[in-house]
MMTF fields as JSON, N, C-alpha, C and O atoms, coordinates in Angstrom:
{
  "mmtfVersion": "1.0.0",
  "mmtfProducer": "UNKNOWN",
  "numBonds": 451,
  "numAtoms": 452,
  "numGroups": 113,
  "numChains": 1,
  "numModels": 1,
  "chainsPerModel": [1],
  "groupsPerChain": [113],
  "chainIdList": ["A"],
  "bondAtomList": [4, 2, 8, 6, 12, 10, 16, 14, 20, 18, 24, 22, 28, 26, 32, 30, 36, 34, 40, 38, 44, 42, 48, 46, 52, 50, 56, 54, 60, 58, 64, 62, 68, 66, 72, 70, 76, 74, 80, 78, 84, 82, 88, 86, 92, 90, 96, 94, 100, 98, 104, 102, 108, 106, 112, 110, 116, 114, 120, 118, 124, 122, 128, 126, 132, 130, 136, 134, 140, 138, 144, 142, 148, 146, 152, 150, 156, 154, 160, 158, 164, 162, 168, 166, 172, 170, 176, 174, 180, 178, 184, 182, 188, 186, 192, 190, 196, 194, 200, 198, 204, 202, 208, 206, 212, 210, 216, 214, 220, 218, 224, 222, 228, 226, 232, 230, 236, 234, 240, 238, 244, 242, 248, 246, 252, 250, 256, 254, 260, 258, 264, 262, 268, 266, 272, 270, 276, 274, 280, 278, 284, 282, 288, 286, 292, 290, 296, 294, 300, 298, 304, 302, 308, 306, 312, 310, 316, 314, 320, 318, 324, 322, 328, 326, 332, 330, 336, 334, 340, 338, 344, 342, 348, 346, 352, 350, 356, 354, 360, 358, 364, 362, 368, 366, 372, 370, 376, 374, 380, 378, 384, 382, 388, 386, 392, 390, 396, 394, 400, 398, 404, 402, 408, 406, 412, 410, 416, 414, 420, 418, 424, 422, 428, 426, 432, 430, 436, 434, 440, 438, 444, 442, 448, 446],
  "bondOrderList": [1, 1, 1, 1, 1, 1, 1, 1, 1, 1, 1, 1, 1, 1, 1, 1, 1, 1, 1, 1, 1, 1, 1, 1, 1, 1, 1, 1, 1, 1, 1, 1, 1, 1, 1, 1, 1, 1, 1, 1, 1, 1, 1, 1, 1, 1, 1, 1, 1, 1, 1, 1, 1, 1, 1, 1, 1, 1, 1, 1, 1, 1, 1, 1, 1, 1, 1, 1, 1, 1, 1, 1, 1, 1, 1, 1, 1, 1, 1, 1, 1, 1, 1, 1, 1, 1, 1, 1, 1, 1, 1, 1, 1, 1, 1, 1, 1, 1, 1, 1, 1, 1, 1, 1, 1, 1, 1, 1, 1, 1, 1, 1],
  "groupList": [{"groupName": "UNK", "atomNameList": ["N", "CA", "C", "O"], "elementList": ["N", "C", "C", "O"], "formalChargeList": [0, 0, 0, 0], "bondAtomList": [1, 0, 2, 1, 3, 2], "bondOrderList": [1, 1, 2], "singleLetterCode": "X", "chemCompType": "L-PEPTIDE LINKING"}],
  "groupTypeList": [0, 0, 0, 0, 0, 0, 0, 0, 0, 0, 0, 0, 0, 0, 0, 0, 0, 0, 0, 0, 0, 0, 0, 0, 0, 0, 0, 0, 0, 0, 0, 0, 0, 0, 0, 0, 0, 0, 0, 0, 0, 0, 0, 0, 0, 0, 0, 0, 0, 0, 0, 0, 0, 0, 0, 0, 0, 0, 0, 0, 0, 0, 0, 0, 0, 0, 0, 0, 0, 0, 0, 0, 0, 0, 0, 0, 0, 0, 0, 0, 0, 0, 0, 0, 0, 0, 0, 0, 0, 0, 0, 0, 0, 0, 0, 0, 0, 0, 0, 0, 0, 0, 0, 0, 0, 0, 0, 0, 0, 0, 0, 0, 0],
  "groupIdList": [1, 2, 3, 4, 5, 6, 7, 8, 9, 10, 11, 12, 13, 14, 15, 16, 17, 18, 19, 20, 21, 22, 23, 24, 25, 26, 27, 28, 29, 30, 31, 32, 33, 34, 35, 36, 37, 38, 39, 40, 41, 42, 43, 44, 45, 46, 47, 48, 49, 50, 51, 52, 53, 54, 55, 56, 57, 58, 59, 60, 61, 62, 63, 64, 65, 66, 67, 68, 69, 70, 71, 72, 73, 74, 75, 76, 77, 78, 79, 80, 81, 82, 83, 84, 85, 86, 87, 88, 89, 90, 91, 92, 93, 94, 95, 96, 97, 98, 99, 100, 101, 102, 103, 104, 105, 106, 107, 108, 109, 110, 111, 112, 113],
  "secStructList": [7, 7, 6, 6, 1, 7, 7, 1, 2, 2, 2, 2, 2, 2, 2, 6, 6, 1, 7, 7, 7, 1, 1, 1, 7, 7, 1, 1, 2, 2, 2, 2, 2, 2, 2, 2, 2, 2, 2, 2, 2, 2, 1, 7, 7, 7, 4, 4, 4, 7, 7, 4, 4, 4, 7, 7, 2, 2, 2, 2, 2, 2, 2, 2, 2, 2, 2, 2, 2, 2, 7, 6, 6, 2, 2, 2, 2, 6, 6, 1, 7, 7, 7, 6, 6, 1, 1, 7, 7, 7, 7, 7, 7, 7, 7, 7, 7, 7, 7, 6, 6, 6, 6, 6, 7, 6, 6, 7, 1, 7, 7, 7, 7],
  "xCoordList": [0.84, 0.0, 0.89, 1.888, 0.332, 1.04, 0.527, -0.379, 1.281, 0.98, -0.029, -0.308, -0.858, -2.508, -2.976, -3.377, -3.173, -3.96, -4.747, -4.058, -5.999, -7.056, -6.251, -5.465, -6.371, -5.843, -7.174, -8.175, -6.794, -7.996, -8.986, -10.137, -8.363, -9.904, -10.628, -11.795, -10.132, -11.04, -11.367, -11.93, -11.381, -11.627, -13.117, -14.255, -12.461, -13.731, -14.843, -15.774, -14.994, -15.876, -16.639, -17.842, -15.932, -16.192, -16.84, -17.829, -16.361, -16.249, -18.197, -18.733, -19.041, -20.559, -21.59, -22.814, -20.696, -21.091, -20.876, -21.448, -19.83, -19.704, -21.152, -21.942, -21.52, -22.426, -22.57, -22.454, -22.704, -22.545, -22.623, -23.556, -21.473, -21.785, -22.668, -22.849, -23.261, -23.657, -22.567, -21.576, -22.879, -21.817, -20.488, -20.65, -19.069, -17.893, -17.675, -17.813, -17.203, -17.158, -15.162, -14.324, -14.91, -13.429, -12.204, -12.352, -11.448, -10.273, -9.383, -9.004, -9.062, -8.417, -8.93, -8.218, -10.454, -10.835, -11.508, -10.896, -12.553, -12.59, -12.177, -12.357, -11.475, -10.494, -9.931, -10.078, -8.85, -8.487, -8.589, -7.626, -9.649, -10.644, -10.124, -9.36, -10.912, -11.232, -9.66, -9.75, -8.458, -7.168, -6.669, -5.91, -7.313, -6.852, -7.144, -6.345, -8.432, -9.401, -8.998, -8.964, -8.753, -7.907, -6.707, -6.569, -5.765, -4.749, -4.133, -3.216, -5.551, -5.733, -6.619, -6.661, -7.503, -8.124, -6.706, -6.454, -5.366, -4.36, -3.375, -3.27, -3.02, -1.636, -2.086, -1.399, -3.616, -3.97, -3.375, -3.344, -2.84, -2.227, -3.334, -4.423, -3.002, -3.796, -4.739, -3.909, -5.698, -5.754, -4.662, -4.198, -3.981, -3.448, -1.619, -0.658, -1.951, -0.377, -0.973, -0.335, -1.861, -2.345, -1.016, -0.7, -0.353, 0.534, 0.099, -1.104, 0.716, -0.176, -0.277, -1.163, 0.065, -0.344, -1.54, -2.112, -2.432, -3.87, -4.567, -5.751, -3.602, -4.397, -4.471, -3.701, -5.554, -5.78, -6.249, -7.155, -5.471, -6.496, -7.841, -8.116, -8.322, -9.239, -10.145, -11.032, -10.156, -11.269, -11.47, -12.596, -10.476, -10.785, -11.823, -12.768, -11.034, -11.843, -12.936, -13.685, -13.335, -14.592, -15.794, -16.933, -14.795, -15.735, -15.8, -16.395, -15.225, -15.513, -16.187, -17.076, -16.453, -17.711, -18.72, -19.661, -18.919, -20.402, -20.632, -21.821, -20.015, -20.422, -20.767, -21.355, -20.172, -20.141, -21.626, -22.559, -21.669, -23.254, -24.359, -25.404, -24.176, -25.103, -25.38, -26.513, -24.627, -24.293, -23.588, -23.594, -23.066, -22.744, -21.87, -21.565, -21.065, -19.789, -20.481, -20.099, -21.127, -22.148, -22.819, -22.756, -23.344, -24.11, -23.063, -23.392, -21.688, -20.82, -20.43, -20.808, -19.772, -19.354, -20.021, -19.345, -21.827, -22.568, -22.763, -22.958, -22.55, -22.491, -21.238, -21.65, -19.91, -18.89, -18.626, -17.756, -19.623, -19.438, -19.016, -18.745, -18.712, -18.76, -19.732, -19.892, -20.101, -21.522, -20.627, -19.411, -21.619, -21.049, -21.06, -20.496, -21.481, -21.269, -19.377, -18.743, -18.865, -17.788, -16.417, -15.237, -17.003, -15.519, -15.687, -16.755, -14.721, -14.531, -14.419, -14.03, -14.702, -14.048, -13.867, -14.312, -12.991, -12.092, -12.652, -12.925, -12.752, -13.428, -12.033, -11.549, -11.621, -10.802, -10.445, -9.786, -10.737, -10.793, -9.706, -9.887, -8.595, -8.035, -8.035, -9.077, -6.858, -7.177, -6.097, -5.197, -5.999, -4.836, -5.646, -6.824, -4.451, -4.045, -2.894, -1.82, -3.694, -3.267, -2.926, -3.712, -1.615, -1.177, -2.313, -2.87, -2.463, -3.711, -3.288, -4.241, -2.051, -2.2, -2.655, -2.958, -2.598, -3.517, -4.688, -5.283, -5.488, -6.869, -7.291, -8.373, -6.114, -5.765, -5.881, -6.59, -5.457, -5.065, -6.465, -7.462, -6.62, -7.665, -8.794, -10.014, -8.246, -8.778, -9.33, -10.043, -9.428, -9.617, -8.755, -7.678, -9.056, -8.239, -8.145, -8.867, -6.85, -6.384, -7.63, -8.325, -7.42, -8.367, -6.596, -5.578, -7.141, -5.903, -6.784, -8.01, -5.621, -5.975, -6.896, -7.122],
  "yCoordList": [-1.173, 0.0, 1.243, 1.399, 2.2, 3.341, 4.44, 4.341, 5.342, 6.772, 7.496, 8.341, 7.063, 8.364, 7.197, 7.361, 5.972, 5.336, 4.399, 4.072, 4.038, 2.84, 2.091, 1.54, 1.939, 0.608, -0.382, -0.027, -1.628, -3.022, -2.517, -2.316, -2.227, -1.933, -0.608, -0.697, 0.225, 1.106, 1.024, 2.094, 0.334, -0.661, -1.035, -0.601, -2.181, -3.375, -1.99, -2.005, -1.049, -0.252, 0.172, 0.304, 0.517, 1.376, 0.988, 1.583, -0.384, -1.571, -1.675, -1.65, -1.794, -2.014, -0.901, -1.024, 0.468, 2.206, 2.294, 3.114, 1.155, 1.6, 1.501, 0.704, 2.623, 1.576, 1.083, 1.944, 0.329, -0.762, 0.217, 1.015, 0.364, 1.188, 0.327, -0.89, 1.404, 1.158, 1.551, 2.15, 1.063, 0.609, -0.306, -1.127, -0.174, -0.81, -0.552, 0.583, -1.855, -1.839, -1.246, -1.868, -0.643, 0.212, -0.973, -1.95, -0.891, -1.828, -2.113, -3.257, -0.896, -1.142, -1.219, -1.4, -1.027, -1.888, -0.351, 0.701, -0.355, 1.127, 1.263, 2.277, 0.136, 0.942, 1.707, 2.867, 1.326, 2.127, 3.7, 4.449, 4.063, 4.809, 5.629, 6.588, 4.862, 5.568, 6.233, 7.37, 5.582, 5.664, 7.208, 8.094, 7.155, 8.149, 9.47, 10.367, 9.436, 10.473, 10.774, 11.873, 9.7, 10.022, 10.882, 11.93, 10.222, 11.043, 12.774, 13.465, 12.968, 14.112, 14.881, 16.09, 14.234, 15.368, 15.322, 16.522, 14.455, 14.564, 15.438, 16.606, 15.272, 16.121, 17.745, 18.759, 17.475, 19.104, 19.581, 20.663, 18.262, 18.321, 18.774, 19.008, 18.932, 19.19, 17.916, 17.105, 17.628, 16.448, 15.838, 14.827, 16.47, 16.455, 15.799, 15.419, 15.979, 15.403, 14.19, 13.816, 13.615, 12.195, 11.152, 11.229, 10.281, 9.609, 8.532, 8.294, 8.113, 7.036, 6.337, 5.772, 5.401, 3.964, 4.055, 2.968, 5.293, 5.254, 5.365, 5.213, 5.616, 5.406, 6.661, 7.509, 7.091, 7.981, 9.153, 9.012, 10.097, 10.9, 12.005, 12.906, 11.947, 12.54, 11.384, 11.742, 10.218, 9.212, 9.623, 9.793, 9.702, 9.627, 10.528, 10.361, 11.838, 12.861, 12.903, 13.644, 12.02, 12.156, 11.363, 11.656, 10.176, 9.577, 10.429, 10.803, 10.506, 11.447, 12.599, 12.771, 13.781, 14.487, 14.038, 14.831, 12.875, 12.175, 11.651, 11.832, 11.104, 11.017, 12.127, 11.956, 13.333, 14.234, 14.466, 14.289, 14.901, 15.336, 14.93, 15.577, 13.612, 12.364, 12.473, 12.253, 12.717, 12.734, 11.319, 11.095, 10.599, 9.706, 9.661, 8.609, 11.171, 11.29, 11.583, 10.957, 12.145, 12.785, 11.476, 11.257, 10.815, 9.217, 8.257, 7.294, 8.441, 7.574, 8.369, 7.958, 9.366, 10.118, 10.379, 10.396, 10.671, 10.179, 8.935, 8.692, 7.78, 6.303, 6.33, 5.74, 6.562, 6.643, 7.505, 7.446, 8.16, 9.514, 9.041, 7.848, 9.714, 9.339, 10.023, 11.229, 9.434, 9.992, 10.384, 10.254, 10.922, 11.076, 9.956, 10.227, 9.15, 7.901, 7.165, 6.384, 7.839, 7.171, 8.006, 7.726, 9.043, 10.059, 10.488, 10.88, 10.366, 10.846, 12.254, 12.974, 12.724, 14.436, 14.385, 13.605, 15.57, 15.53, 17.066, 17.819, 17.329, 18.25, 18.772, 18.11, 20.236, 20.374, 21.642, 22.404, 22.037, 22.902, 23.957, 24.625, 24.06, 24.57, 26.138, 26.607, 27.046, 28.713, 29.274, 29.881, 29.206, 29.871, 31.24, 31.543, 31.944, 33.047, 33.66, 33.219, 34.716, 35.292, 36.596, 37.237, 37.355, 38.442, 39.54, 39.135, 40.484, 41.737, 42.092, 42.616, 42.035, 42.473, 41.369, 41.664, 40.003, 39.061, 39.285, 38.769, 39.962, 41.05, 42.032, 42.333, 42.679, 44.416, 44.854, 45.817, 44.866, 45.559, 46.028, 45.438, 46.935, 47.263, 48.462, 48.329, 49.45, 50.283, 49.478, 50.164, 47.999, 47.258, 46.477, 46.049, 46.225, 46.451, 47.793, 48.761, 47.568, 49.071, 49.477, 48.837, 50.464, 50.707, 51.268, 51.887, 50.589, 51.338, 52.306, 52.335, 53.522, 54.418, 54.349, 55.355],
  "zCoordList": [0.0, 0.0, 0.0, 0.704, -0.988, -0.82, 0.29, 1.117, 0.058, 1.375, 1.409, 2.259, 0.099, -0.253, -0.631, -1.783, -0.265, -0.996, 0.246, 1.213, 0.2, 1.274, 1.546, 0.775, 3.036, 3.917, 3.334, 2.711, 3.758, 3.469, 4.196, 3.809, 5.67, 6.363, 5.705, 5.324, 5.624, 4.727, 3.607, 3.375, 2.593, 1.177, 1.873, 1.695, 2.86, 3.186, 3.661, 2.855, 4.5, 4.408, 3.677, 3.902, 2.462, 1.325, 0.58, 0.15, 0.14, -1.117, -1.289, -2.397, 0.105, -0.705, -0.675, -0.659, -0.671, -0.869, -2.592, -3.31, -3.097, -4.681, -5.073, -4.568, -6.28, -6.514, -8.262, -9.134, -8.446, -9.762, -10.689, -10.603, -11.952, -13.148, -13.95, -13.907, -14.821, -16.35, -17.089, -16.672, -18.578, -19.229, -18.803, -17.901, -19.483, -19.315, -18.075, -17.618, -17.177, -16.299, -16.042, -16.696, -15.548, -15.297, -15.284, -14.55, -15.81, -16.448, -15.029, -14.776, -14.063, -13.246, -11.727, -10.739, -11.758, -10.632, -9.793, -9.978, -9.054, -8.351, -7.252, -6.577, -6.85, -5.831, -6.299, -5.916, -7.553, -7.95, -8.253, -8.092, -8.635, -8.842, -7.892, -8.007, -6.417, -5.326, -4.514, -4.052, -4.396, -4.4, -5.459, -5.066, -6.75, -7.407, -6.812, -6.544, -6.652, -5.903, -4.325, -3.771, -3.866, -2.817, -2.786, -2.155, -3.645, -4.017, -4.277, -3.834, -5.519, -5.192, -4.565, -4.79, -3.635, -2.45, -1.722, -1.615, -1.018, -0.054, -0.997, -0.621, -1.549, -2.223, -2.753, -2.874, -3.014, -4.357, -5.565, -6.151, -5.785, -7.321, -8.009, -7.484, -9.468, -10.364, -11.254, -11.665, -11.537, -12.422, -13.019, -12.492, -14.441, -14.896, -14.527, -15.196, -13.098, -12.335, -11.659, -10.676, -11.91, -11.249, -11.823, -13.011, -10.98, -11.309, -12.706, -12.805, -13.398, -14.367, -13.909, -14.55, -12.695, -12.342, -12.357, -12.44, -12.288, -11.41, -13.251, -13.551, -14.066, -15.595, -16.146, -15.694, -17.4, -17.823, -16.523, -15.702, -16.651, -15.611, -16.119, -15.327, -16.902, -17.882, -17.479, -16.704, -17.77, -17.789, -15.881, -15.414, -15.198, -13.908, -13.191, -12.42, -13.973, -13.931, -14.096, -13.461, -15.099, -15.883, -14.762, -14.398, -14.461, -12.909, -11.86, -10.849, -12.33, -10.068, -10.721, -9.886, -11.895, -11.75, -12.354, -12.38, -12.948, -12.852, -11.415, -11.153, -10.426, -9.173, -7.968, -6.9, -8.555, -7.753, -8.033, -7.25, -9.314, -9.678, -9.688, -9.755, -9.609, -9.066, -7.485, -7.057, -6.875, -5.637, -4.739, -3.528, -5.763, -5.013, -4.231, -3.67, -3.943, -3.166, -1.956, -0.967, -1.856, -0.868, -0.138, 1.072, -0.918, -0.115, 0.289, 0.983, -0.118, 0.699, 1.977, 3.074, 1.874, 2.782, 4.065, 5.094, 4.107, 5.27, 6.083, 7.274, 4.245, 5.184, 5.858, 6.857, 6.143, 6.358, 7.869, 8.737, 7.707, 8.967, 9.909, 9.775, 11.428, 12.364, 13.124, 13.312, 13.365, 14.791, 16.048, 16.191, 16.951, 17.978, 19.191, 20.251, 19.068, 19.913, 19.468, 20.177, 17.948, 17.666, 17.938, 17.729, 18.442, 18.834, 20.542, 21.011, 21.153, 22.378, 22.616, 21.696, 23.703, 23.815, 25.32, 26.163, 25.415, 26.71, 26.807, 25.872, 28.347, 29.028, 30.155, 31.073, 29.667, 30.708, 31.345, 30.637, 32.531, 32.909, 33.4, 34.418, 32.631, 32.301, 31.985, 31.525, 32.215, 31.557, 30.579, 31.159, 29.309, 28.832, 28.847, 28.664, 29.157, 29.343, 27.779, 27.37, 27.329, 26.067, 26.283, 26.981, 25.717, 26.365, 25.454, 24.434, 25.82, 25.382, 24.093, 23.516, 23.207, 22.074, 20.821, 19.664, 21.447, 20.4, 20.465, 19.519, 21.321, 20.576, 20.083, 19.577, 20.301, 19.799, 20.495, 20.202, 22.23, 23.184, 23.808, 23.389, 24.676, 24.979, 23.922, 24.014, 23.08, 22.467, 21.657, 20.924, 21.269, 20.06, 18.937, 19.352, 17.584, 16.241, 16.082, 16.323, 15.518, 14.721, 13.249, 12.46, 13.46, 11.846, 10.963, 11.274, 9.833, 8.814, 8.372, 8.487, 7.573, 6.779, 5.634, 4.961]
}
């Protein structure tokens, strides 16, 4: 596995959110797919700098905004969420203390000219 790309356990999550194309079914598999797209939401490359292992990046492109517009990025991403029963939070009563000019002192912000 590479550094921007699904662990198994997040695959096995994912894997029955795909949901089945029409037409040709994708040559290199949608993980793949999903790995590309990964890729560049983590780095912010450009399309166009998608590595080739991940294939044409135009065809890729072309999947991910028929899904966007479909909304199917949107219907995985909720199945995926975390609720709040799945994240912890820590409560602490604590005081930082910030010296008066990280608010702009007492007169306020400055106004510029």
């Amino acid at each position: 596995m590479r550094r921007h790309e699904l662990t198994d356990e997040q695959w096995t999550k994912l894997e029955p959110l795909i949901p089945s194309g029409r037409g040709q079914p994708s040559v290199r598999g949608n993980r793949n797919f999903v790995n590309a797209v990964v890729w560049i939401a983590k780095t912010g490359a450009p399309w166009r700098d998608l590595p080739a292992r991940f294939g044409s990046w135009k065809t890729i492109y072309n999947r991910f905004r028929e899904w966007a517009m479909t909304d199917r990025w949107l219907d995985i991403f909720n199945a995926l969420a975390l609720n709040d029963d799945d994240i912890a939070g820590i409560v602490d009563a604590s005081i930082v203390r910030a010296h008066q000019d990280s608010a702009g002192g007492s007169s306020g912000p400055k106004k510029t000219p």
